[in-house]
C-alpha positions in Angstrom: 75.6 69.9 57.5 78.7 71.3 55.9 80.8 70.7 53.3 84.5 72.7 52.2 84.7 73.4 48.6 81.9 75.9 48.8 84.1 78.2 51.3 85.1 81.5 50.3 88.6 81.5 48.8 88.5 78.0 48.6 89.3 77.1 44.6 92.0 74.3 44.8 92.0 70.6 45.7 95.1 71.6 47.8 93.3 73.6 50.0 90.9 71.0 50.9 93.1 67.7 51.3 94.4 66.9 54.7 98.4 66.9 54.7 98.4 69.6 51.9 100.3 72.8 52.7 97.6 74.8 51.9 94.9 73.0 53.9 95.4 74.2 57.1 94.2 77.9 55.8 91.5 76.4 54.1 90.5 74.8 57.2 90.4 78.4 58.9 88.4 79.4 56.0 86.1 75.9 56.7 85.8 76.8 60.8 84.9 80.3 60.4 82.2 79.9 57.9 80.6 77.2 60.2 80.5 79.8 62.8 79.2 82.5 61.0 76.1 80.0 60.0 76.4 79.2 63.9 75.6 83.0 65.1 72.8 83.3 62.4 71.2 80.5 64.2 71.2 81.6 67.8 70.6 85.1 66.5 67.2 84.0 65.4 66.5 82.2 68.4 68.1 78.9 68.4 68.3 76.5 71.6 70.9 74.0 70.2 73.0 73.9 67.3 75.1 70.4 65.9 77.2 71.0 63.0 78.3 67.8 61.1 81.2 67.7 58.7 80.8 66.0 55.8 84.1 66.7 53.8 86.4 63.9 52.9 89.7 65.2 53.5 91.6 61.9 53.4 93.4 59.7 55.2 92.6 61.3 59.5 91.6 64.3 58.4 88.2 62.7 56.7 85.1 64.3 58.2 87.2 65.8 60.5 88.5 69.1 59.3 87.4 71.8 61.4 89.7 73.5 64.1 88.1 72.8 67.3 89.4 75.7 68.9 88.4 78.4 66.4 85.1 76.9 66.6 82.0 79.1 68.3 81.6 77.5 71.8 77.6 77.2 71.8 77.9 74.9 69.0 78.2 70.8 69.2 79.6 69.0 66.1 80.4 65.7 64.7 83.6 64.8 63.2 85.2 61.3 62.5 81.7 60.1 61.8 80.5 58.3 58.3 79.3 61.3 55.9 75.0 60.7 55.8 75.9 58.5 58.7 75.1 60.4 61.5 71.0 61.0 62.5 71.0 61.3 66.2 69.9 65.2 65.8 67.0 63.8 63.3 65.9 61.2 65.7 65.5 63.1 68.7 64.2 66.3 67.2 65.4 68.9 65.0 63.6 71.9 63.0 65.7 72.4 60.7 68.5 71.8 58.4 71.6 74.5 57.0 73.6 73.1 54.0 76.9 75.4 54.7 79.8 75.3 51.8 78.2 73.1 49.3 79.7 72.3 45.9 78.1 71.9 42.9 77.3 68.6 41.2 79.5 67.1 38.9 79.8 68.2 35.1 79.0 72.1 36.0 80.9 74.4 34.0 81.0 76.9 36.5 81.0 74.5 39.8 84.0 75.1 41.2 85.9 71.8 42.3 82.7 70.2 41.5 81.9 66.8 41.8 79.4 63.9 43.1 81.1 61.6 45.7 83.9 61.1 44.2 86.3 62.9 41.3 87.2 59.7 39.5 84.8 56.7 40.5 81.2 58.8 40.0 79.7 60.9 37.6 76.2 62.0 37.3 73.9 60.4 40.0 69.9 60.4 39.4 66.7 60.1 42.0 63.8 58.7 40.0 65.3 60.3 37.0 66.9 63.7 38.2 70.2 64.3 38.3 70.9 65.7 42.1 74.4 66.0 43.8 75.9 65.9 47.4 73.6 68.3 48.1 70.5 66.1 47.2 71.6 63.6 49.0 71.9 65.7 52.2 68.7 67.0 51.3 67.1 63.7 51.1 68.6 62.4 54.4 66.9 64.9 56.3 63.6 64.4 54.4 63.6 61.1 55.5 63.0 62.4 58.8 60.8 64.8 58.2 63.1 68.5 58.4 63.1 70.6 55.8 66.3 72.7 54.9 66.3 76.0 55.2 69.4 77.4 53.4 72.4 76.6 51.1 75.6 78.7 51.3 78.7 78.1 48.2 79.2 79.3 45.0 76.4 80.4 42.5 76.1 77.7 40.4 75.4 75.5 43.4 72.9 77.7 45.3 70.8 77.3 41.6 71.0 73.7 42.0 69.9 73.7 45.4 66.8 76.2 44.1 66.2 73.9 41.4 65.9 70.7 43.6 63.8 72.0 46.3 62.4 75.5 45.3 62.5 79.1 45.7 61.8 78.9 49.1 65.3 78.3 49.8 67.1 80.7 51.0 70.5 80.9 49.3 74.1 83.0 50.0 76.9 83.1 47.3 80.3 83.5 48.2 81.9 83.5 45.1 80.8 82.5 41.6 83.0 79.9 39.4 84.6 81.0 36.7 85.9 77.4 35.8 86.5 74.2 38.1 89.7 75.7 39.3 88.7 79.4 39.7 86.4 81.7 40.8 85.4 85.2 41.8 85.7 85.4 45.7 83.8 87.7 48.0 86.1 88.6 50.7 85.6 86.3 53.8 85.1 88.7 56.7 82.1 90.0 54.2 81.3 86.3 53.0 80.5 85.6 57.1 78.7 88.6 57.7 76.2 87.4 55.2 76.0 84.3 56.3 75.4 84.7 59.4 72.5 87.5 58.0 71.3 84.8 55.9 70.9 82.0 58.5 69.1 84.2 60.5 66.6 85.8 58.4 66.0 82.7 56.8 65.2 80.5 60.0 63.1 83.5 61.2 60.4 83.4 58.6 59.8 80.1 58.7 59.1 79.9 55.2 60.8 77.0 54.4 60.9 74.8 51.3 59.1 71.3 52.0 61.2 68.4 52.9 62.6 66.6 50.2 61.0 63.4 49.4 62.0 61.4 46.8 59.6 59.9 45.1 58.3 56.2 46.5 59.2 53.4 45.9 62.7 55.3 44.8 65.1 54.5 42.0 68.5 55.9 42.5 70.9 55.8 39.6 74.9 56.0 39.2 76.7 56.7 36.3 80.0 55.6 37.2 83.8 56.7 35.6 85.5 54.2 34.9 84.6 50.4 34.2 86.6 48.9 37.9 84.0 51.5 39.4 81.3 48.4 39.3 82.7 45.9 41.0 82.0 47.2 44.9 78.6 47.1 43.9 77.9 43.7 42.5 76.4 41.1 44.5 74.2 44.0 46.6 70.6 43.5 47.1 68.1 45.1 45.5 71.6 47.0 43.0 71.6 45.9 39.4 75.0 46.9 36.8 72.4 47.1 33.3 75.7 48.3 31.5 79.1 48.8 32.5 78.9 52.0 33.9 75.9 52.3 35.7 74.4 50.9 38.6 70.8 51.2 39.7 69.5 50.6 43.2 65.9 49.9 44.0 63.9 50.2 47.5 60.9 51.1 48.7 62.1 54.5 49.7 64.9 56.8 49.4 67.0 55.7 52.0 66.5 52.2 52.0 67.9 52.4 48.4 70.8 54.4 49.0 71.8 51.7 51.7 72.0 49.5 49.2 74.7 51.6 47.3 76.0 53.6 50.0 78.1 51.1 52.5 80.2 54.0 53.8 
């Protein structure tokens, strides 16, 4: 599962919005980072690989932003396809999960283009309490079904989060650390892939992996939203309540039937 702003290089919303000059190097940038996670994976004895592209570019470029023919030819992915939407691979059988070019959370300091969902509509999100972002909720869609994850690739502040969410076991690989939203201190990408690819496939070799993620049942998931307007696509949902103006809280009797409830994607 993959997202953009975590690439190396990648420290500008113009590099990762379809239609923008600069996005068509970023999605080079995307494309090759998938592939260096791709040749960890077979390098450590992989039979099938499916990568899924969760970034929203806009407009037709939304979960669809790698370059099809840059991409490594044993791999399979998903494009078009509603982000936490797709769950074939967890349905019929899969190990393991790779979280490739996450961002951090929103409200990190040194996140770069960090953010939860959304720039403007979301701000901090909580399961059962803690504060998690895109990569929590990845990491909770595949602990639904039962697969652990294995590894987060982007910049340093988000590899921490990941650590903090599901534990040490994690494997993690930086490609650049954020000096501000907008900024950051890149490794070059040719070295960025080579230890990606290293870190895929040491990771999925020891099999040490962290647990799945579980949120706690039955779950609570909580938004705090940016701007009062932000409500109204959630009133009238079952099992959502709006307690104050900007936040919204969804109930269930697990993780994913609550995030149904708020998630109509």
């Amino acid at each position: 599962m993959s997202d953009m702003e975590g690439v190396s290089g990648i420290v500008k919303w113009a590099q990762v919005n379809g239609g923008e000059p600069m996005y068509e190097e970023g999605r080079r940038l995307y494309t090759e980072e998938i592939n260096a996670a791709v040749r960890g994976a077979y390098d450590a004895g992989a039979t099938e690989v499916v990568a899924v592209d969760c970034h929203g570019a806009g407009q037709d470029w939304t979960f669809n932003s790698y370059v099809p023919e840059l991409l490594d030819e044993r791999v399979d992915w998903v494009s078009g396809h509603g982000w936490s939407r797709y769950t074939q691979m967890f349905e019929t059988g899969c190990d393991v999960a790779l979280m490739i070019g996450m961002h951090a959370k929103a409200g990190t300091p040194d996140g770069v283009l960090c953010h939860t969902i959304s720039t403007t509509r979301w701000g901090d999100l909580f399961f059962n309490g803690v504060s998690v972002g895109e990569f929590g909720i990845n990491a909770a869609l595949c602990g639904h079904y039962n697969v652990p994850v294995a590894i987060i690739t982007g910049d340093t502040a988000t590899c921490k989060e990941g650590v903090d969410l599901v534990g040490e076991r994690l494997a993690t690989v930086a490609v650049k650390q954020g000096l501000s939203r907008y900024s950051a201190r890149n490794i070059a990408p040719k070295r960025a892939r080579e230890m990606i690819q290293t870190g895929v496939r040491d990771a999925l070799k020891k099999r040490s992996w962290p647990k799945p993620y579980v949120p706690k049942k039955p779950t609570t998931i909580t938004v705090e939203l940016g701007t009062v307007e932000s409500a109204n696509q959630f009133m009238g949902r079952h099992g959502v309540e709006i307690p104050e103006p900007l936040k919204v809280v969804s109930k269930a009797k697990d993780w994913m039937t609550a995030w149904n409830q708020i998630w109509h994607y």
